[in-house]
C-alpha positions as CSV (number, residue, x, y, z in Angstrom):
1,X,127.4,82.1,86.4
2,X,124.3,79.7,87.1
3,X,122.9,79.9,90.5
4,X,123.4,76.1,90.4
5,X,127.4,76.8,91.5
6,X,126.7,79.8,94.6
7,X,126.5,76.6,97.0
8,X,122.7,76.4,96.9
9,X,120.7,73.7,97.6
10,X,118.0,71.9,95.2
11,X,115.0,72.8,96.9
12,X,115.8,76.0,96.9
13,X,117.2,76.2,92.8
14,X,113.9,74.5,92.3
15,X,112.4,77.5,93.6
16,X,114.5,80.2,91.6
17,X,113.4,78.6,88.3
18,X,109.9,78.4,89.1
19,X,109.9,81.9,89.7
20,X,112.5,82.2,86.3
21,X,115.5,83.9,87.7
22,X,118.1,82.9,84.9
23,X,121.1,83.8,86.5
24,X,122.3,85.5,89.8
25,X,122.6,89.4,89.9
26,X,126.0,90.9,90.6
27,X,125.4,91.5,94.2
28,X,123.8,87.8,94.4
29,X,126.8,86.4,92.9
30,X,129.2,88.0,95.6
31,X,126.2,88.0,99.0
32,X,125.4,83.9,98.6
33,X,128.8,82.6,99.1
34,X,130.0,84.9,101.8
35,X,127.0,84.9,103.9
36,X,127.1,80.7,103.1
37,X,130.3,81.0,104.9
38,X,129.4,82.7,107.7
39,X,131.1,86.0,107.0
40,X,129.7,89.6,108.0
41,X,129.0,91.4,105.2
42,X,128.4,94.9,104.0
43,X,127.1,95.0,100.7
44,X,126.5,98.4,98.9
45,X,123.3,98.1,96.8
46,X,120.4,100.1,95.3
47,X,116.9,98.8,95.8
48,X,116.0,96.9,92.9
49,X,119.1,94.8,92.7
50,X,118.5,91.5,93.5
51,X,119.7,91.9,96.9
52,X,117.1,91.0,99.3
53,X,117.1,87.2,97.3
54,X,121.2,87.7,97.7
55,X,120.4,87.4,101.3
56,X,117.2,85.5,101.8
57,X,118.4,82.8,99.9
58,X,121.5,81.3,102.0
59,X,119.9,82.5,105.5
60,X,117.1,79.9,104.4
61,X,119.7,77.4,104.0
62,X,121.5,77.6,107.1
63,X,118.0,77.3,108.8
64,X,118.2,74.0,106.9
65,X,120.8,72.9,108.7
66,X,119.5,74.1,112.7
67,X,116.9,72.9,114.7
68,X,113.3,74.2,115.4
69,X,114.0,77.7,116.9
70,X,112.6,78.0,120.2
71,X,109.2,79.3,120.4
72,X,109.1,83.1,120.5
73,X,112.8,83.0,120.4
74,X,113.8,84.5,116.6
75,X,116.8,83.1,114.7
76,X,117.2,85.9,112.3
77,X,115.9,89.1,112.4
78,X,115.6,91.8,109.4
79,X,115.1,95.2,110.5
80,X,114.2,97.7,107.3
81,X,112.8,101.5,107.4
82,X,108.8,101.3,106.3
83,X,106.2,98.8,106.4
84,X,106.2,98.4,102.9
85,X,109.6,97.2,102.4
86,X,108.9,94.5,105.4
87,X,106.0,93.5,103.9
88,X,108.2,92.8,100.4
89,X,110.8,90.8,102.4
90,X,108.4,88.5,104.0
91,X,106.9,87.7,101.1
92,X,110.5,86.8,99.5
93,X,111.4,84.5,102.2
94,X,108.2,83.1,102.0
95,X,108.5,82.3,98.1
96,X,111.6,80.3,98.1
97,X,110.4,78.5,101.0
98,X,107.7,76.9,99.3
99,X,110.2,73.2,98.9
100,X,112.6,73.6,102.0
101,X,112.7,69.9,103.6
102,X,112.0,71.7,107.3
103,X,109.2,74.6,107.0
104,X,110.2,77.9,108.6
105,X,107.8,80.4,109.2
106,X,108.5,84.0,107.9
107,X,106.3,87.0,110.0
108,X,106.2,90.8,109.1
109,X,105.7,93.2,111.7
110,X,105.3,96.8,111.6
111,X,103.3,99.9,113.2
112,X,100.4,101.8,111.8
113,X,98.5,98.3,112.9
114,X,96.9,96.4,116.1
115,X,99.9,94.7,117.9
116,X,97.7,91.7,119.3
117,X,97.3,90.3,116.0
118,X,101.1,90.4,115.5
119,X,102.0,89.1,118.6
120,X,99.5,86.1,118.8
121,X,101.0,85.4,115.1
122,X,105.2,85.6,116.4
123,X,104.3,81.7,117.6
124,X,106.7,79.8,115.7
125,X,107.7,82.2,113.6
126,X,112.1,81.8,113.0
127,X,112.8,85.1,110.4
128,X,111.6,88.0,111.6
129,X,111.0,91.0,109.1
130,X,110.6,94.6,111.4
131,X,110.1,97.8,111.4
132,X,112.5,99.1,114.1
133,X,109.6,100.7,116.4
134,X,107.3,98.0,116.2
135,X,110.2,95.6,117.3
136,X,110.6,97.0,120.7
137,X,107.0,97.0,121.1
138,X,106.9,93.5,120.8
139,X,110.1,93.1,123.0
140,X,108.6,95.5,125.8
141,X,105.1,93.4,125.5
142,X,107.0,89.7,126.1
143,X,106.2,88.4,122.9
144,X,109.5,87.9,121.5
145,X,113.1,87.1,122.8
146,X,116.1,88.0,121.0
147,X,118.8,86.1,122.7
148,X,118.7,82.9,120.7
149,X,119.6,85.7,117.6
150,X,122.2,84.0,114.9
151,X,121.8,86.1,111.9
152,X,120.7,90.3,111.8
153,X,120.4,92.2,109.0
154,X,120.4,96.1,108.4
155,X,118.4,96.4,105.1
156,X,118.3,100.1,103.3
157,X,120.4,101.0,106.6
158,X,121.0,104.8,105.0
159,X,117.2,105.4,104.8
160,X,116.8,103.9,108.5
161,X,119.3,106.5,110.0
162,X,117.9,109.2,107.6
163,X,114.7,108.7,109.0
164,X,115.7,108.9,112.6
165,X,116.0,105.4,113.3
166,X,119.2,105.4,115.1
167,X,118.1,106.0,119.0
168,X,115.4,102.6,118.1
169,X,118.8,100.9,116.5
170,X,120.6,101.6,119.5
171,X,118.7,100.1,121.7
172,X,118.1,96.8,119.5
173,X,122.0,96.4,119.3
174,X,122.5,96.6,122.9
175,X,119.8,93.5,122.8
176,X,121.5,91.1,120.7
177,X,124.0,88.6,121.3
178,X,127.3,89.6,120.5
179,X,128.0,86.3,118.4
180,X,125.6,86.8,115.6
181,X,126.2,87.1,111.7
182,X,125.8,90.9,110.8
183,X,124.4,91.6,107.4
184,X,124.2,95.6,106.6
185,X,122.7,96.8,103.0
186,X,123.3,100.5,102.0
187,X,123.0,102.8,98.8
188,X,125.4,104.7,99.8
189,X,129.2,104.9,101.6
190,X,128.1,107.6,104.0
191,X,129.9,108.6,106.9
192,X,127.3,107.7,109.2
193,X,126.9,104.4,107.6
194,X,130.8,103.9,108.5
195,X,130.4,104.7,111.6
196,X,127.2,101.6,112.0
197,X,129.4,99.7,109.9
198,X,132.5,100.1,113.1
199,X,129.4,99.4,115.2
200,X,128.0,96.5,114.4
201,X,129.9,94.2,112.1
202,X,133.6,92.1,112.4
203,X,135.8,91.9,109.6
204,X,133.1,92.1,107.1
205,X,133.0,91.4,103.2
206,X,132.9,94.2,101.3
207,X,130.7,94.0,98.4
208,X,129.9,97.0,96.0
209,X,130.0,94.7,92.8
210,X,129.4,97.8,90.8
211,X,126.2,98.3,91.7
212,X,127.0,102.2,93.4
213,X,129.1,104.4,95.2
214,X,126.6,107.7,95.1
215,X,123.1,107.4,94.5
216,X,123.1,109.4,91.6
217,X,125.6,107.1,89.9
218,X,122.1,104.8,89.8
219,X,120.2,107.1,86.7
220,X,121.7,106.1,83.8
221,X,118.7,103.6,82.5
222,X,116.3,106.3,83.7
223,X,115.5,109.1,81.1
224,X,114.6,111.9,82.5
225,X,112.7,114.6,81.1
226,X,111.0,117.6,82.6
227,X,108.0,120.1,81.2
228,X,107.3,123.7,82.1
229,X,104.0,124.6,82.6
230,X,101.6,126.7,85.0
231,X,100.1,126.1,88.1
232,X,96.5,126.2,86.2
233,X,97.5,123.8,83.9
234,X,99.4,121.4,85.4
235,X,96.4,119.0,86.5
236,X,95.0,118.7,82.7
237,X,98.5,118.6,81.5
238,X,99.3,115.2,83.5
239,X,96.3,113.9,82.1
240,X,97.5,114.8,78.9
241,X,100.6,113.1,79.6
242,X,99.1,110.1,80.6
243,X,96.3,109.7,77.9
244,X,98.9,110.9,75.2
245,X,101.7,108.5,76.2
246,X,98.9,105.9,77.0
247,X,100.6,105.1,80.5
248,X,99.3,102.0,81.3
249,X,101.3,101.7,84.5
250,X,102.7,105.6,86.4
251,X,103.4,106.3,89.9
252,X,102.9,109.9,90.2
253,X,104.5,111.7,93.7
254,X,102.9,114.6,95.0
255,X,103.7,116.9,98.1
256,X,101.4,116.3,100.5
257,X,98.5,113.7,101.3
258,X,96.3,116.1,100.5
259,X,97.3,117.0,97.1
260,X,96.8,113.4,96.7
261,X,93.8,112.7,97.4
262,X,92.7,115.6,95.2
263,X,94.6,114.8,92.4
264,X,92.4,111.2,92.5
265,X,89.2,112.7,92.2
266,X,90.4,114.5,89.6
267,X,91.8,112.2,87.6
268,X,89.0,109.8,88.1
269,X,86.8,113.0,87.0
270,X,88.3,113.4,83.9
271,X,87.9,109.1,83.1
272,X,91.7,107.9,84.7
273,X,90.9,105.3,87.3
274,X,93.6,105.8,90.4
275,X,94.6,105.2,94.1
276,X,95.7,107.3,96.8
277,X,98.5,105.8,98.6
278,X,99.8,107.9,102.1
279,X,100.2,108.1,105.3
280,X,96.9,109.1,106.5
281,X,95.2,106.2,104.5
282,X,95.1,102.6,106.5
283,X,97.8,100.4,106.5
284,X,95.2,98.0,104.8
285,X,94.1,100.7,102.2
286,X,98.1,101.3,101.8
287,X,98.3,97.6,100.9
288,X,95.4,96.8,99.0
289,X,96.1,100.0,96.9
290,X,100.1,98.4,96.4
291,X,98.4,95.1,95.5
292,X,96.1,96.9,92.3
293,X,98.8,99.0,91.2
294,X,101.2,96.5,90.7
295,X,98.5,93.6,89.1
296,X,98.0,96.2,86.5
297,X,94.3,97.1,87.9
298,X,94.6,100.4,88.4
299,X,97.3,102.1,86.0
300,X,97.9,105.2,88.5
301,X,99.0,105.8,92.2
302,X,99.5,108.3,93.2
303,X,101.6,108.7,96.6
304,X,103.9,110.9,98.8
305,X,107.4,110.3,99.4
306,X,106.3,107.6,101.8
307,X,106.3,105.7,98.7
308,X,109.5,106.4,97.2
309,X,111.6,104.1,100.0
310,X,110.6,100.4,100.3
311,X,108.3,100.3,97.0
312,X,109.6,97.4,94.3
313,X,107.2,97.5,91.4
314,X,109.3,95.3,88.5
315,X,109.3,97.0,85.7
316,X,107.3,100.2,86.2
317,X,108.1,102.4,83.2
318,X,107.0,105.7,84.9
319,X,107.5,107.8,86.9
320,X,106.0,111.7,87.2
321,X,107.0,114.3,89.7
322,X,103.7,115.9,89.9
323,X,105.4,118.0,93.0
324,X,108.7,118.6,93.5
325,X,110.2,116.6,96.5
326,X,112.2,119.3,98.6
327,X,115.5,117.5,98.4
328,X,117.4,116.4,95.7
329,X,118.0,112.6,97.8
330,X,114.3,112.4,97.8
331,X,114.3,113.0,93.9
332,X,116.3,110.5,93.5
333,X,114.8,108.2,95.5
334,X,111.4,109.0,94.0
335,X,112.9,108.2,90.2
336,X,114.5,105.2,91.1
337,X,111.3,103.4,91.3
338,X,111.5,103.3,87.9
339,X,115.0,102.1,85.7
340,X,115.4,99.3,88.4
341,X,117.2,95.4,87.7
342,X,118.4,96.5,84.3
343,X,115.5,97.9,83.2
344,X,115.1,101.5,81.5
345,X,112.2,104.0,82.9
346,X,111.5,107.5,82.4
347,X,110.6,109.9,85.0
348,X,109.0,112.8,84.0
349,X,108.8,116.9,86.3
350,X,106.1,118.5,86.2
351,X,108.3,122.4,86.8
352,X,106.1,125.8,87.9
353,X,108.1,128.9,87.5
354,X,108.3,128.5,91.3
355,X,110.3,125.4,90.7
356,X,112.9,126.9,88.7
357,X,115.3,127.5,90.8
358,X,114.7,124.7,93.4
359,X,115.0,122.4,89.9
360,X,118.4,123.9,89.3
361,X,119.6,122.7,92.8
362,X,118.0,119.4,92.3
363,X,120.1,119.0,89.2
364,X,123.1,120.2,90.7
365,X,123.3,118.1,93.4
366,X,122.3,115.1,90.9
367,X,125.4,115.8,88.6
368,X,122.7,115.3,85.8
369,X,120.9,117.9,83.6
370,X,117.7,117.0,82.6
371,X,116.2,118.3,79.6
372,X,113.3,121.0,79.9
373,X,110.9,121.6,77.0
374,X,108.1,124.0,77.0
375,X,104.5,122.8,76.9
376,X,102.5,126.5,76.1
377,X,101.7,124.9,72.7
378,X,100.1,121.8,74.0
379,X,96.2,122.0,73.4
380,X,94.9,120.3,76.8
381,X,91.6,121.1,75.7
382,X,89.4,117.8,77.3
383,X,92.1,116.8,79.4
């Protein structure tokens, strides 16, 4: 099915083949003609789907079709979990905008960052892309209304309530005009995502189109492999890794910001250029470090699991758990940057005999074994 028969309009097919999309994911093929329609819709997708175009694409249509927005008063409004992933949305909007006969201004806002900037930029702006936090502070400050609201959408709405997003959400909800299209994106069917579901939207479309019911049904492009190996020599033994499968592109996830910024001087030590990316570093560092990694300048990042939610690299073939995360979701969140939109990927554990056991759980709870070799034999002299 061509994109050509979902309803959409040339200027924005001319922008789909510039930017060579050949034909409509599964979700997209489903998400385009409801939401075209007007229907609430909850659509049950993984990151890396082709979602956020399965929405972006027919809200920027019906703002083809409505007048200038008034200023400072928002027409639709995306609400995601981590700056990141705001940041990622804009930039969609913003890219299948580029031939809409009336312009409409796309802003990302998010905390970590000076408000004033954000709110002297919310002039004209129609789509809004927020971090729930950062949203009330604009709304307490003046610098937005919501009542003029037509379209909301809950993106990655399992990772908001996961991290403790709900009392914000609340409080947004009770903000909004009741009439209002209601998009909500999950990964999972979760009881608490029912209960948002009861909440917020009206007769909704229903749209799994195959994509998942359980996270862990997502890891079957993703070959997994793990390596046992000691505490002393797991640092020259990622380097080995990396020099000896001549990685060209890995995101490595450590435990702790610390641990990251360690592991970078010593990989930079030892001739592997690489990035930091965390919490404690700037939102401006966190970006600019993004930007490298994925442009291919600098073949390793190295991050916590703020990285694992709201990160879309295309492509990235891998993935190494130089720490283990300390729950199996946040495994599988930190693998499934990798095996994404059809793709294959391998994600590779790095497993102390401290892990053991907590690597038996992880697997468990996965439903998937992953195979273990031993790595006593592998000379790491240099490394």
């Amino acid at each position: 099915m061509p994109f050509s028969s979902l309803g959409l309009a040339a200027p924005l097919l001319k922008s789909i083949k510039e930017q060579g999309y050949q034909q409509p994911f599964p979700i997209q093929e489903q998400v385009i003609p409801a939401i075209l329609a007007g229907k609430d819709v909850m659509g049950i997708a993984r990151t890396g789907s082709g979602k956020t175009a399965g929405f972006a694409l027919p809200i920027l249509q019906q703002f083809q079709l409505k007048q200038q927005a008034r200023n400072r008063y928002i027409k639709a409004l995306v609400l995601v979990p981590t700056r990141e992933l705001a940041l990622q949305i804009a930039n969609v909007f913003r890219s299948f905008s580029t031939y809409l006969t009336r312009p409409v201004k796309t802003l990302a806002v998010f905390g970590g960052v000076s408000i004033n900037p954000q709110m002297m930029n919310m002039s004209g702006t129609e789509i809004l892309v927020a971090t729930p936090g950062r949203l009330l502070d604009l709304v307490d400050n003046n610098a937005l209304k919501l009542d003029d609201l037509d379209v909301l959408v809950l993106d990655e709405a399992d990772k908001m309530l996961n991290l403790g997003f709900e009392e914000e959400m609340d409080r947004i909800l009770a903000l909004l005009p009741t009439r209002r299209q209601t998009l909500l994106f999950s990964a999972t069917l979760a009881d608490d995502i029912n209960g948002i579901r009861e909440k917020v939207l009206r007769e909704p479309v229903v749209i799994n189109a195959g994509e998942v019911q359980e996270e862990s049904d997502n890891l079957e492009q993703i070959n997994q492999l793990a390596y046992r190996v000691t505490a002393e020599r797991k640092g020259p033994f990622l380097r080995y890794l990396i020099k000896h499968e001549n990685m060209q592109q890995v995101l490595v996830f450590v435990s702790s910001t610390r641990n990251a910024d360690n592991l970078v001087v010593k990989l930079r030590k030892n001739g592997i250029e690489a990035m930091a990316m965390h919490s404690d570093k700037s939102q401006g560092a966190r970006i600019e470090a993004l930007r490298r990694f994925k442009a291919g300048q600098v073949p390793v990042l190295v991050a916590t699991d703020l990285a694992s939610r709201g990160i879309d690299v295309q492509f990235l073939p891998f993935v190494i758990n130089y720490d283990l995360p300390r729950s199996p979701k946040d495994y599988v969140h930190r693998i499934g940057r990798t095996g994404r939109a059809g793709a294959s990927g391998e994600a590779i554990s790095l497993i102390t005999p401290e892990d053991e056991h907590h690597f038996k759980i992880i697997q468990k709870k996965m439903g998937k074994p992953v195979e273990i070799r031993e790595s006593d034999e592998v000379n790491l002299q240099g490394c």
